[in-house]
N, C-alpha and C positions, 0 to 999 in steps of 0.2 A: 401541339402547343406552340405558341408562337415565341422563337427565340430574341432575346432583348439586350442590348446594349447596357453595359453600364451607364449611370447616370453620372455627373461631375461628382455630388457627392459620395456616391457608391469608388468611383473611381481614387478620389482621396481616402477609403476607408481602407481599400485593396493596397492603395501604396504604403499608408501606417501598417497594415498587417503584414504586409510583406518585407518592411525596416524593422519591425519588431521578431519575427521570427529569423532574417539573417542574424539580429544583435544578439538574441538570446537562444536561439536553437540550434542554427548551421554555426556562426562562428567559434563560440566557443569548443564547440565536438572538434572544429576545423584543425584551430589552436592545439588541441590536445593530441590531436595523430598526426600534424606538423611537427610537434619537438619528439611527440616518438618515432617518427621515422627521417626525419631530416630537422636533427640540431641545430645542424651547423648551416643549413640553409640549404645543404646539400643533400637528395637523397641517397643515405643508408641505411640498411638491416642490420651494424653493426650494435647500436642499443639492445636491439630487439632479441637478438641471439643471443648479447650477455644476459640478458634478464632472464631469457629461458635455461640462457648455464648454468645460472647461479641454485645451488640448493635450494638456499631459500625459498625463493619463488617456485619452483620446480615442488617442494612437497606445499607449498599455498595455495598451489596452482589445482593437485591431484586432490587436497584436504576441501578445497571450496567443490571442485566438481564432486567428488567422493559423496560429501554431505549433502549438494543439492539433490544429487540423485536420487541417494537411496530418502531421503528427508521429502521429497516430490512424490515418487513413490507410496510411503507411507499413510503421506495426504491425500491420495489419490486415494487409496483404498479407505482411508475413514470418509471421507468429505463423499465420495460416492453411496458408502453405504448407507449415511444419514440420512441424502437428500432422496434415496430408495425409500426410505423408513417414514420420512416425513412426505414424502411425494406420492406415496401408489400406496399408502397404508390406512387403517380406521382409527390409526391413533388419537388422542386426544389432543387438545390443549397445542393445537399446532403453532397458532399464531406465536406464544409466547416461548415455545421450545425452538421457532426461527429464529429469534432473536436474540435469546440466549446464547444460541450455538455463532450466532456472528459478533459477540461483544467483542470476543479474545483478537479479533480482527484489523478492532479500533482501539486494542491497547497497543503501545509501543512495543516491539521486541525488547527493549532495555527492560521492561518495567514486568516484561512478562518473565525474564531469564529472573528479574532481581525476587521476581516472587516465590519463584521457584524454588530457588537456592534457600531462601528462608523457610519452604514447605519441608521442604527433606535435610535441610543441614543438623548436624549434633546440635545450634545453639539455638536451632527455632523456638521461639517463645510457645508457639503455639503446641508443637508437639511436645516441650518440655511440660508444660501446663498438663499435658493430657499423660504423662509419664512414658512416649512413645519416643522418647530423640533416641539415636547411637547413642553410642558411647563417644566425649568430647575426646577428638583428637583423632576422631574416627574420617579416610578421606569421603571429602563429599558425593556424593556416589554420579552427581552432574558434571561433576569437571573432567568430562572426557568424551571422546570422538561417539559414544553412543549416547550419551545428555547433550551435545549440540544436535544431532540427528535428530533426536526424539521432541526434543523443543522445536525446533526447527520444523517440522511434522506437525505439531497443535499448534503452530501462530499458522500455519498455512492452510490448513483443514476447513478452515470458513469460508479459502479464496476456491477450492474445489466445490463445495458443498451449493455455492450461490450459480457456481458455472452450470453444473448437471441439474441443480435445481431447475434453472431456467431452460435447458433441452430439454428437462422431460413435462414441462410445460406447453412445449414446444412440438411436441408429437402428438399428431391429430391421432383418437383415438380409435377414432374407426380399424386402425389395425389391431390394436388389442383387444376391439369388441369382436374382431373379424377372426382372431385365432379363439376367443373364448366359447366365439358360437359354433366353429368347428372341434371343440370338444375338449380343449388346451390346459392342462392344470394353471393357476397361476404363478406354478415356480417356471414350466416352460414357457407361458406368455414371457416371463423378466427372460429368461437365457436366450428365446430362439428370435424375439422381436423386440424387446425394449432396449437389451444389453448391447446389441450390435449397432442400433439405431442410433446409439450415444457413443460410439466408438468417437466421432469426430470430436464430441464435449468433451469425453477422458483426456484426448490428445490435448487440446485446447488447455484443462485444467492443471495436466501434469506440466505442461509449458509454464505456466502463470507462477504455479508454485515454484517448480525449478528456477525460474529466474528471478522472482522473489527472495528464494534460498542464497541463490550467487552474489546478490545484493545485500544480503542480511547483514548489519555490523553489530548489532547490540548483544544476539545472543554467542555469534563467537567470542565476541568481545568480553564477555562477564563469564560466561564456562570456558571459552576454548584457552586462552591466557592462563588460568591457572591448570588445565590440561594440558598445556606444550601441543594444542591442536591449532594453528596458528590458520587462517583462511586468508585470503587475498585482502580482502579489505580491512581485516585486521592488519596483515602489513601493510599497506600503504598509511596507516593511522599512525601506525609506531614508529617508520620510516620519519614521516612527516613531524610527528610529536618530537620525535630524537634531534631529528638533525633541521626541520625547518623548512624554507623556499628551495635552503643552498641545496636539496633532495628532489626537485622538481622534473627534474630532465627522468633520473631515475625512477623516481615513481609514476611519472606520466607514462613510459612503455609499459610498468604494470596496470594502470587504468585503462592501457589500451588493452590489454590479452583479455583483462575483465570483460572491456566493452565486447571486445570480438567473441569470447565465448556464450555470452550473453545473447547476440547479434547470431550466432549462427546456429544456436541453440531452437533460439525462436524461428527461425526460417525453416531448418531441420523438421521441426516437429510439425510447422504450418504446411509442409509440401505433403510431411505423411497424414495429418488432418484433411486435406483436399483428395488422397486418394481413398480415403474414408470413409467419403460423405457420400449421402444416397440421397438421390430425389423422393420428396415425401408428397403426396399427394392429400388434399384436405387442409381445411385451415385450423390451426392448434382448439383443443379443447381441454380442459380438464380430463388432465388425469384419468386412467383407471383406477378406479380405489379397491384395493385388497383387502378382504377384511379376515384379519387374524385368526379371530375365535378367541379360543382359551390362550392363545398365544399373546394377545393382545396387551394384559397385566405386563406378560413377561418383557417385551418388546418397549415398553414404557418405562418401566422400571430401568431398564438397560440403559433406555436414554438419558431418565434423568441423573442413573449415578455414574453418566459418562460426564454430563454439565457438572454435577457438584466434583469430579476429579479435575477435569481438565480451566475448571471456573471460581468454584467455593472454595477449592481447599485453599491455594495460592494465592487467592485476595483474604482471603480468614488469616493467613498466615501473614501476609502482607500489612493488616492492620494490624494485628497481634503484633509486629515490629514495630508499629509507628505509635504502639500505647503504652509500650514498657519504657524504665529508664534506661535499660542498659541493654544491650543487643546480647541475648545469650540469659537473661532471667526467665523463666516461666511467668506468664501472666495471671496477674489475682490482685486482689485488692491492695495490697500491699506493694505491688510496684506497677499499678496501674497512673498513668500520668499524662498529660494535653500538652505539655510541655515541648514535645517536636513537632506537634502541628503550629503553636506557639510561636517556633524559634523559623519558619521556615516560614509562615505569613507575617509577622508581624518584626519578628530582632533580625534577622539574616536579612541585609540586604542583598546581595546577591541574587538569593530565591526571589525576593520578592521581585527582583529589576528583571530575573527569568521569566516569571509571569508576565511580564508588561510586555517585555521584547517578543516571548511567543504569539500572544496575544495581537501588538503590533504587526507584526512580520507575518504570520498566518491570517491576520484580516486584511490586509494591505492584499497578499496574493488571492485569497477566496473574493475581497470585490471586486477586485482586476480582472482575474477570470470569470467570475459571473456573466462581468460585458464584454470578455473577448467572446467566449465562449457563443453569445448573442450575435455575435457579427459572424463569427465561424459558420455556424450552423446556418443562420439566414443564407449566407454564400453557397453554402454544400446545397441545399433544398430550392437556391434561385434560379432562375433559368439561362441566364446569360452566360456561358462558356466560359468564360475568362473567371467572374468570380466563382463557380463551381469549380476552376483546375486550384486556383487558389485557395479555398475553401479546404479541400481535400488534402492539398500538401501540404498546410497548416496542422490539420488534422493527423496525419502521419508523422508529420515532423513530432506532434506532442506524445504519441505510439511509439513512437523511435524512444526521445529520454523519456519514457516513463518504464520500459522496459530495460534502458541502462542504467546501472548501479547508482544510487545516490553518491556516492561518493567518488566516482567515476564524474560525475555533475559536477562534486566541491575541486576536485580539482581542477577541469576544464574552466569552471570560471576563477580559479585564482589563475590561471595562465592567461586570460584575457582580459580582466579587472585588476589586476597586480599596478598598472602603471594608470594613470590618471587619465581619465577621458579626452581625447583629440578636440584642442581647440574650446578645452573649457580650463583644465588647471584639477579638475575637479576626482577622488579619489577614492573608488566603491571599497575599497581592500580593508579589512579589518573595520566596517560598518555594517549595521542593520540590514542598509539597505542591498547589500549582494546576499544575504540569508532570504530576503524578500523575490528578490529577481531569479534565484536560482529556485523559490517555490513554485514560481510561475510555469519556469522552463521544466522542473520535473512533474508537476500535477494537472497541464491544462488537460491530459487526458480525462482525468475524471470528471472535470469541469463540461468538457464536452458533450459527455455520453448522453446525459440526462434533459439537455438541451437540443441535442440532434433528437430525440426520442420525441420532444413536444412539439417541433416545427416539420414532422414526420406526419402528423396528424392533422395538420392545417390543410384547408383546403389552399392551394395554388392561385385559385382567382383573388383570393383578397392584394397580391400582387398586382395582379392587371385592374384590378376596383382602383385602387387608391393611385396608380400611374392615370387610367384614364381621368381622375377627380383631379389631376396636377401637383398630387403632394410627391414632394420632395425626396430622396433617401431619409437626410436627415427624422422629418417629419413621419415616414413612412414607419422610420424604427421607434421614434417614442409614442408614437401614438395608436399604432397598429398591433407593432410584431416585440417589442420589449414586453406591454400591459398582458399578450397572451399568454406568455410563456414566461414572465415573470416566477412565475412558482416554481419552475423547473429547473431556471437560474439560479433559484435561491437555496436549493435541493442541494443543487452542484456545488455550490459555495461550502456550503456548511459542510457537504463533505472534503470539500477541499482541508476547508479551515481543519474538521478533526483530522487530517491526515497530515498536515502539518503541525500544528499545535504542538503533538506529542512526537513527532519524528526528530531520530536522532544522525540518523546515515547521512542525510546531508550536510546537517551543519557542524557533521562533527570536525570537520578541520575548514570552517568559515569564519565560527566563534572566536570574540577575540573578549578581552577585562573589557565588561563594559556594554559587550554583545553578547552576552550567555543567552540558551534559550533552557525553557525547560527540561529536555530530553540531556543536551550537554551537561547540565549540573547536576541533574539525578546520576548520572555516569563518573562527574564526577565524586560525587558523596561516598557511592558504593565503591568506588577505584581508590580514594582516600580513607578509607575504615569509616566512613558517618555512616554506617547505616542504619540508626536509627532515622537521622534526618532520608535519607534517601525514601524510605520505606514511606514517611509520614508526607514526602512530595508527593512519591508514585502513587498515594492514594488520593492526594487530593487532584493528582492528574486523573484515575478510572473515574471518580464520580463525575470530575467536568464532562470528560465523556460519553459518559451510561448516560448525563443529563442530556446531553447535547444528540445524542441519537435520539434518546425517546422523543424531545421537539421534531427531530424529522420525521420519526413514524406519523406523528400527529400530523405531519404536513402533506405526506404522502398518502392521508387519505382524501384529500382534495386533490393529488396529483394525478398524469396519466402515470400507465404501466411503465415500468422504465427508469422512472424518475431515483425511487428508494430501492435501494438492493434488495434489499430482505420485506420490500411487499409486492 
């Protein structure tokens, strides 16, 4: 294939992408391991060693690894087992049992912890209704070092289930037809050939979750607080909330130990996933399907009263808050009431300014990304060397912060948007628009995937066509290579946008009166006693998103493979 120069236009697109990822990817990370290892402009380990002195950090430090681990772990083993159940079985009803099992995925951890605590606490309306609460005054059996684990475990169990899903789609079948014709039961086909073949996806998956978990702030936040289970980014929240900017130096060496244990976590596990992996021969096929027998009812059943525990009960329980008047009555006719859906679209301004700003701020970053994501991938799949290296460092640069902690993010950019932009006067700190810019920098991964996936599948001459015919970069990309892969951008967006929408880790210390977003005010409601108003957001936040995924299923059946997670 014949190698090509960039064009002028290609050339001015490579210098915007390349000002845009120093502004928002290197600088900021740059800033935040600047003041944690040289303050004072000088480099020293002196911060860095107080911070590991201090108790504090020291049990935040063991309590966040502690819970990613063993919380990684436990997802590993359900999200495995599903996507075995759902993947190599005769079960039924697969399509819709995928998508149930990934909802919990695209609810917020805040909203998942806040459902929670309303399923099991003495004042659940719901279980009071059904005559099943404790006894009032009884503790709640989540606020403690096994209810962050355990939660922390089913928000993650979707992000394992989607990985192994798609390896063991990924394994040409011919081996498992090949051990079944040599006479193989199919519990040894799973042990001696499918299980080891996925070894690399495990790894992979318990990575994802574990650094998921280290980043988690919602559900430490709402159990581990009233547990004395304090995690890293719980303190830097409290830090920050207590004392302010004047805490910046201090909290920044803890955003750095985050970032680094995060950072060497993911390298860790990526070196043991490469010595893992085995050359497969054949190109992937459908699955072997196992078919149960009499086991089949049983195996079904299993599944679905795993979705109504880990799904039904918690949102049943969660409206069952948002329709009584008083947080702690059982539900019945008689204290049944619309009144905190009422008070939270229509009388609270607040909620309703939350809505807007989400809304604003999460569609600002999902169109942005759409079109970076559009020039990304065009670069990674072009031929010309130069936008390929760039293309790709872009691409890593967004694999870098989307693997580092949200809140690891919120404060790298208050360390480099604190002061007014050079040479304009002009002030992102306590505005909208740094909640927007810092969505860009933690989400263009996702934006990415589903875009690289559809310019994957292009044939390469339509390059050299449209160069020989004289059109332009510019002309190339709106006319060509946007109108292709339009759907794929728009795939990516939307997941952007639900993954910001309801996200709480980053903008938990961005938010300022004025700039709430959804996620912050439900945090705050239930941290202030509303929780009825809490309950009656968090629900009208699950349906925007059960809606908003179902348009993608729908979209992802015009898409290529790749595009929707869960088709």
């Amino acid at each position: 294939m014949r190698t090509l120069r960039p064009s002028g236009g290609e050339t001015i697109a490579l210098a915007a992408l390349l000002l845009l990822a120093a502004a928002l990817f290197v600088l900021p990370l740059w800033r935040l391991f600047a003041l944690g290892v040289a303050p004072d402009g000088a480099l020293t380990l002196e911060p860095l060693l107080s911070a590991l002195e201090a108790r504090s950090t020291q049990r935040a430090l063991w309590n966040s690894v502690e819970s990613a681990t063993f919380s990684a772990a436990i997802a590993t083993l359900l999200g495995t087992l599903l996507a075995l159940l759902v993947g190599l079985t005769d079960i039924r009803g697969k399509a819709i049992l995928v998508f149930l099992i990934l909802v919990p995925m695209m609810i917020p951890p805040h909203v998942t912890a806040i459902s929670w605590i309303q399923a099991l606490g003495p004042s659940s309306p719901l279980l009071r209704s059904l005559g099943l609460a404790p006894e009032i005054g009884t503790t709640h059996p989540l606020y403690s070092r096994e209810g962050v684990i355990l939660l922390l475990s089913l928000q993650h169990t979707p992000l394992v289930f989607l990985v192994v899903r798609a390896a063991l789609r990924a394994q040409p079948r011919e081996l498992s037809d090949a051990a079944r014709i040599a006479g193989a039961s199919p519990w040894r086909v799973l042990t001696r050939v499918v299980l080891p073949l996925l070894f690399p996806a495990l790894v992979a998956a318990y990575a994802l979750a574990f650094v998921s978990a280290i980043g988690n702030f919602g559900i430490p936040a709402l159990l581990g607080i009233p547990g004395r289970y304090t995690t890293l980014p719980v303190l830097v929240w409290q830090r920050m909330a207590s004392f302010g900017v004047g805490m910046l130096t201090g909290v920044a060496v803890i955003a750095m130990i985050m970032a680094a244990v995060a950072i060497v976590a993911t390298v860790g596990l990526g070196l043991l996933q490469r010595l893992g992996r085995a050359a497969l021969i054949g190109p992937p096929r459908p699955p072997l399907t196992i078919r149960l027998g009499r086991a089949r009812p049983f195996a079904e059943a299993g599944l679905w009263l795993f979705i109504a525990a880990v799904l039904v009960l918690p949102l049943a329980s969660l409206l069952a808050t948002a329709l009584v008047r008083t947080y702690g009555l059982p539900l019945n006719l008689d204290t049944l009431t619309f009144d905190n859906f009422a008070e939270i679209l229509v009388r609270q301004q607040v909620t309703v300014r939350a809505f807007l700003n989400s809304t604003l701020a999460a569609g600002i970053a999902a169109v942005a990304l759409g079109a970076i994501a559009i020039v990304v991938s065009h670069m990674i799949s072009g031929t010309a060397p130069a936008s390929r290296t760039v293309g790709r460092i872009v691409e890593r640069l967004g694999d870098v912060t989307y693997a580092v902690p949200g809140i690891v993010l919120s404060i790298a950019f208050i360390l480099t948007f604190i002061r007014p932009l050079p040479f304009t006067g002009v002030s992102l700190y306590n505005t909208l628009a740094i909640i927007a810019l810092a969505y860009v920098t933690a989400f263009l991964a996702i934006a990415v995937k589903p875009v690289a996936a559809a310019f994957a599948q292009l044939d390469p001459s339509l390059e050299d066509a449209a160069r020989v015919a004289g059109a332009g970069y510019g002309r190339r990309m709106r006319r060509i290579f946007a109108p292709l892969v339009a759907p794929a951008a728009a795939s990516g967006a939307i997941l952007v946008f639900l993954t910001a929408y309801n996200e709480i880790t980053v903008s938990a210390l961005l938010w300022s009166p004025g700039n709430e977003t959804i996620g912050t005010t439900i945090f705050n409601y239930e941290d202030g006693g509303s929780t009825n108003l809490a309950a009656a957001m968090s629900a009208v936040t699950v349906a925007i998103t059960v809606l908003l995924m179902i348009l993608l299923d729908r979209m992802g059946r015009r898409l290529p493979p790749g595009c929707v997670p869960w088709r």
